[in-house]
C-alpha positions as CSV (number, residue, x, y, z in Angstrom):
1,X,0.0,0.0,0.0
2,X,0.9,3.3,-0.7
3,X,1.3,6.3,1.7
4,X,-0.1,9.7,1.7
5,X,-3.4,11.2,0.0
6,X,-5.8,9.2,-1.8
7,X,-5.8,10.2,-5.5
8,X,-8.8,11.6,-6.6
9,X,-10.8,8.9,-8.8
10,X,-11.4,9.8,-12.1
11,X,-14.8,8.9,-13.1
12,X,-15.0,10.7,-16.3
13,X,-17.9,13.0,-15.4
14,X,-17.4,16.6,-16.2
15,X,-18.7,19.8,-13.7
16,X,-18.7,23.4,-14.3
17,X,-16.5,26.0,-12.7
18,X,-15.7,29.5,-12.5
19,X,-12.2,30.4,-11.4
20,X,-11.1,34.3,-10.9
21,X,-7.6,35.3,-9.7
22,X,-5.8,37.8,-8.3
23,X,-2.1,37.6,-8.9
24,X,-0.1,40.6,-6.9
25,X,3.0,39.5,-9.6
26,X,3.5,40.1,-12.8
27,X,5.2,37.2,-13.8
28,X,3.1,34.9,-11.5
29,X,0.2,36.4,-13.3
30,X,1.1,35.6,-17.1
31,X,2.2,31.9,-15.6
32,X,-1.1,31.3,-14.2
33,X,-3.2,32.9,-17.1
34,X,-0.8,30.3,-19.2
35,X,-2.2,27.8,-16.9
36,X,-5.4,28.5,-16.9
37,X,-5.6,28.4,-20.7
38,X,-4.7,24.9,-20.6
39,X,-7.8,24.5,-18.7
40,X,-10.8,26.4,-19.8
41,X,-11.7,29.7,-21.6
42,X,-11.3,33.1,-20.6
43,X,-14.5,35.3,-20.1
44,X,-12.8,38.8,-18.3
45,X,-8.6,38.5,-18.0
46,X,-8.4,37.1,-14.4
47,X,-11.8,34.6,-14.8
48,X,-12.1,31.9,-16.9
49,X,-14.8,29.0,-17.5
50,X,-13.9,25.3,-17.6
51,X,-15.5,22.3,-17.6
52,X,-13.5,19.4,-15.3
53,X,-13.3,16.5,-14.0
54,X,-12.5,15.8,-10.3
55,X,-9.1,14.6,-11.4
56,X,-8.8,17.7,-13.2
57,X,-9.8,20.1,-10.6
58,X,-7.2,18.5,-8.1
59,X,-4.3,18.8,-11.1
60,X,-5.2,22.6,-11.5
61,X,-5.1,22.9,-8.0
62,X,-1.8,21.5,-7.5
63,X,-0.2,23.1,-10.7
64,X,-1.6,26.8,-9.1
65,X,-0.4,26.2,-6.0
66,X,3.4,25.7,-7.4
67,X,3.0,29.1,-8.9
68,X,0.8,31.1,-6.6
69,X,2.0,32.9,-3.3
70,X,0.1,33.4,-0.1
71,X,-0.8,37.0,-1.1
72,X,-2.7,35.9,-4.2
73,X,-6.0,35.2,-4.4
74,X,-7.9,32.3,-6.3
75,X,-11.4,31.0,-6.3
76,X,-12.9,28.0,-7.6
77,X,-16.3,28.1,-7.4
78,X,-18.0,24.7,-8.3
79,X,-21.4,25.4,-10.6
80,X,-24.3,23.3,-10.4
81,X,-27.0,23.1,-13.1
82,X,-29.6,25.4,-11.5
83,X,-26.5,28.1,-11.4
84,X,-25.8,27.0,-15.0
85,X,-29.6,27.6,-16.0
86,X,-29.2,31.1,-14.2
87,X,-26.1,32.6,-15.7
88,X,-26.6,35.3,-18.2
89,X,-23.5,36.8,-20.3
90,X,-23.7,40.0,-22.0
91,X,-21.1,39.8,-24.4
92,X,-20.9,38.3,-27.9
93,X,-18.5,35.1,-26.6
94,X,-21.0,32.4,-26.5
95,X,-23.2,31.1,-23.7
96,X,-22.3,28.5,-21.3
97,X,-23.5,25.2,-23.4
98,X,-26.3,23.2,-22.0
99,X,-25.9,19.8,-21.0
100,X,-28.6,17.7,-22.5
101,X,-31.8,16.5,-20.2
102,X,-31.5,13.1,-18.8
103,X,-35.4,12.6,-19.7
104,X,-37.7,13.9,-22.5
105,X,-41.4,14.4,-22.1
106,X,-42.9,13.5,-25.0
């Protein structure tokens, strides 16, 4: 047996979340918005959308931590469906896509 954390299972299931920084360096910022990109799409220049597994989520975490500092901010808020179904955008970059219903009333 191994020691140490669990690894997070990977089920293949995909959630939502919105993550915004604020990055008091300049070179820590352009290494996490190069991050980030890897990860999800940019809506303003310190928030971005992405859509990730719980394996995922845990390697973003761990790759922002080796870059961030204590005096930086980060949140990673978690969306569920019925904050999907509320979100409203005002620009011309696309809505966040629908996942299709798991039933069909006919």
């Amino acid at each position: 047996m191994s020691k140490g954390k669990a690894k997070p299972k990977d089920t293949g299931h995909k959630d939502w979340y919105l993550i915004a920084y604020d990055i008091r360096d300049d070179v820590r910022l352009r290494k996490v918005a190069k991050i980030m990109e890897g990860y999800g799409s940019r809506l303003q220049y310190s928030v971005f959308r992405c859509q990730l597994s719980e394996r995922s989520i845990e390697r973003l975490r761990w790759q922002l931590s080796q870059v961030t500092q204590p005096e930086d901010g980060l949140l990673i808020a978690g969306l569920c469906l019925a904050c999907l179904n509320r979100l409203r955008q005002r620009d011309s970059r696309g809505a966040w896509p629908e996942d299709p219903p798991d039933w069909v009333v006919i």
